[in-house]
C-alpha positions in Angstrom: 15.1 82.6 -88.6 14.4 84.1 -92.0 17.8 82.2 -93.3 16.5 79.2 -92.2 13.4 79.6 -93.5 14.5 80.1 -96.5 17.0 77.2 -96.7 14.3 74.8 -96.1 12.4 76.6 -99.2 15.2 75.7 -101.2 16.6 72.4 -100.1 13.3 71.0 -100.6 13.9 68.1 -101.9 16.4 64.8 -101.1 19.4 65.3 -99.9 17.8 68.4 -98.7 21.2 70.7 -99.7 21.8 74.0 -101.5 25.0 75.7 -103.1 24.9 79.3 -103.1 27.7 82.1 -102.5 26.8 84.2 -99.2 26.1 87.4 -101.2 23.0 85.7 -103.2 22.1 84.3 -99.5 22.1 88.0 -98.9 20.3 89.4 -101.6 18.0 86.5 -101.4 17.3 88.1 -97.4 16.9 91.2 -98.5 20.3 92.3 -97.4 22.1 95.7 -98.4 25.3 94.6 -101.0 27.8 95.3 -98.4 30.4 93.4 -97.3 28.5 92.9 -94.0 26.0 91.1 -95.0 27.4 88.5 -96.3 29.4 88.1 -92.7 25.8 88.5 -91.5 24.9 85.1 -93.5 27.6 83.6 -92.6 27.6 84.1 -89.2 24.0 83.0 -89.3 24.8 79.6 -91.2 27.7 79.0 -88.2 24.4 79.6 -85.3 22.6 77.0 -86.9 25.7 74.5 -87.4 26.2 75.2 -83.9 22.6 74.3 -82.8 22.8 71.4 -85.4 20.2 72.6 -87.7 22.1 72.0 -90.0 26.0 71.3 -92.0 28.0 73.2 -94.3 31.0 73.6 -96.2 32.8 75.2 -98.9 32.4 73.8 -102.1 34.8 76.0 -104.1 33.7 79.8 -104.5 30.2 78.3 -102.6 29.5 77.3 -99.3 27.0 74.7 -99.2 24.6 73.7 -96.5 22.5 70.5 -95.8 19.5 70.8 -93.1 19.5 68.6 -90.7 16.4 67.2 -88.2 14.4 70.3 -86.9 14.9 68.6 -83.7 18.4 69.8 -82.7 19.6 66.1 -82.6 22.1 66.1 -85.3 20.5 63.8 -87.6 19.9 63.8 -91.2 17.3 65.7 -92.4 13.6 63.6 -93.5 10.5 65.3 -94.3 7.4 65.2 -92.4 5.4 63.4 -95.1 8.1 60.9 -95.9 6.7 57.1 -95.4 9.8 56.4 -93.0 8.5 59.3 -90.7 5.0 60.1 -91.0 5.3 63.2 -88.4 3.0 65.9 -88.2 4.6 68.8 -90.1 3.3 72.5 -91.7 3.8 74.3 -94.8 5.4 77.5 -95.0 3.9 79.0 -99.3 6.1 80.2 -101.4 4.1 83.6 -100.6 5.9 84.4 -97.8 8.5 85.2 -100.2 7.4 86.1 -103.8 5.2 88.4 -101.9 7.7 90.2 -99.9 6.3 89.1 -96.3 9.8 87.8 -95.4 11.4 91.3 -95.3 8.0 93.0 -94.5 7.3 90.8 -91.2 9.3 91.6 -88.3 10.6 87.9 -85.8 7.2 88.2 -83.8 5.0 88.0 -86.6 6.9 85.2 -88.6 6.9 83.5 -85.1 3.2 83.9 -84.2 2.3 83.1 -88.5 4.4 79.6 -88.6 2.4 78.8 -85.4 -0.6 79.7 -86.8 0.6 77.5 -90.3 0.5 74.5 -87.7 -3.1 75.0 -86.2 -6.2 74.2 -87.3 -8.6 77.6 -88.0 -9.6 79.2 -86.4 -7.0 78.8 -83.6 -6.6 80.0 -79.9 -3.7 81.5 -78.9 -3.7 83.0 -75.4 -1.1 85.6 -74.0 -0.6 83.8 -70.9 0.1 80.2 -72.1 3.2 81.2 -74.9 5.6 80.2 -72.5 4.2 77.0 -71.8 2.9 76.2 -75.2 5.6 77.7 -77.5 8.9 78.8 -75.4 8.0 82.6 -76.4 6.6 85.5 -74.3 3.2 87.1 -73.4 4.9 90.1 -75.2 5.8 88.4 -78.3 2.6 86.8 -79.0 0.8 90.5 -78.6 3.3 92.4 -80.9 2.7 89.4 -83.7 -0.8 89.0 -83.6 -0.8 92.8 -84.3 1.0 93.0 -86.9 -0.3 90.4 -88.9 -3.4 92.0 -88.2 -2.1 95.2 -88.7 -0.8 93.8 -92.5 -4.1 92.1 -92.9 -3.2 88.6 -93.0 -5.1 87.7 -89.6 -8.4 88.1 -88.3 -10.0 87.8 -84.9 -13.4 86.7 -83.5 -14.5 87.0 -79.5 -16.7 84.9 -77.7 -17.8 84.8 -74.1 -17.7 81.7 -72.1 -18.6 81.6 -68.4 -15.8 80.9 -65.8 -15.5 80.4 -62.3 -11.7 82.5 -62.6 -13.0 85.4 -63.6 -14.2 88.4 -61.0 -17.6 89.1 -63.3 -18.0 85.0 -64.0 -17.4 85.4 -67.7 -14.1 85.2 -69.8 -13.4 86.2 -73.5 -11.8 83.7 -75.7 -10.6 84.9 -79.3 -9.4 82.6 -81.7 -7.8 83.7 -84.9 -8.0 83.0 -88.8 -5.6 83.4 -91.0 -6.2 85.5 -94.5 -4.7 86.3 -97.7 -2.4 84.2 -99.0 -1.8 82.5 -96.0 -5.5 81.4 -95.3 -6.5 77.6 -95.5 -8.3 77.6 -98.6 -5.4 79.5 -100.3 -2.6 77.2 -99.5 -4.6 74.3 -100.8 -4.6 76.1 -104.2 -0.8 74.5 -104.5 1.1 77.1 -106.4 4.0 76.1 -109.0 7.5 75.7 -107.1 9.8 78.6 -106.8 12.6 78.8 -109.6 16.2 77.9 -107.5 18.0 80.7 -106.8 21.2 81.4 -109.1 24.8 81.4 -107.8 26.2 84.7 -108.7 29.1 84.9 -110.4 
């Protein structure tokens, strides 16, 4: 996840590819310089070739990578906003990395924060309907929502609304904002593009 992430961070512009030997892939992570990380990345890169997320190949000391359609179906990569596509897409900010939230946040947060990135705030989002929603479980929704509250980066409001399902006729709803740098008003600020990452030598 956070690989892929940050590939689409990085090939962020046409033909959507980026050049970079597995060792800065894994610094980049926040990897350990061991030799096991960098068969971490790589064996990373091969999962998401195999689930057509995206291509690779060496390109001498480098291995370089091209995404392809978020989809799964194989095809070239096009961005969301592009006037051949015009699909509804969401913005991961830079912050999630200058700020550290990339090594900081464990998979249920990221997950439960990039669905939160595609909502309107304040958003709903229910234990029991992950599944059906979003393909992720009752439990994983709890454990992000907690963290990111937890790390500050989420608030929550309950209301009361009456219900013919519920034992006492009444049913809480919460529906969640999201704060810091991750809150709406913040990611319209538009902060300056990351610097490319380096090949190391």
């Amino acid at each position: 996840m956070r690989l892929y992430l940050l590939a689409h961070a990085l090939a962020s512009a046409p033909p959507y590819d980026i050049a970079l030997p597995a060792r800065t892939w894994a610094a980049a992570l926040g990897l350990p310089a061991r030799a096991s990380s960098r068969v971490s990345v790589s064996s990373s890169i091969g999962w998401l070739e195999q689930h057509r997320l995206l291509r690779s190949r060496r390109d001498g000391r480098l291995r370089r990578i091209w995404l392809l359609d978020e989809t799964g179906s194989g095809d070239d990569y096009q961005h969301g906003g592009e006037a051949t596509r015009q699909a509804d897409y969401f913005k991961l900010p830079y912050h999630f990395w200058f700020e550290g939230w990339s090594e900081r946040l464990e998979l249920p947060a990221i997950v439960v924060l990039l669905i939160g990135l595609s909502l309107r705030q304040p958003f709903k989002l229910p234990y029991d309907r992950g599944a059906e929603w979003y393909g992720i479980s009752r439990d994983t929704i709890r454990r992000g929502l907690h963290q990111l509250r937890t790390h500050e980066l989420l608030t929550v409001r309950s209301a009361w609304r009456a219900t013919s399902r519920s034992p006492t006729g009444a049913a809480e709803e919460r529906r969640y904002t999201l704060t810091g740098s991750f809150a709406a008003a913040h990611r319209r600020a538009r902060p300056a593009a990351p610097t490319q990452l380096a090949p190391a030598d």
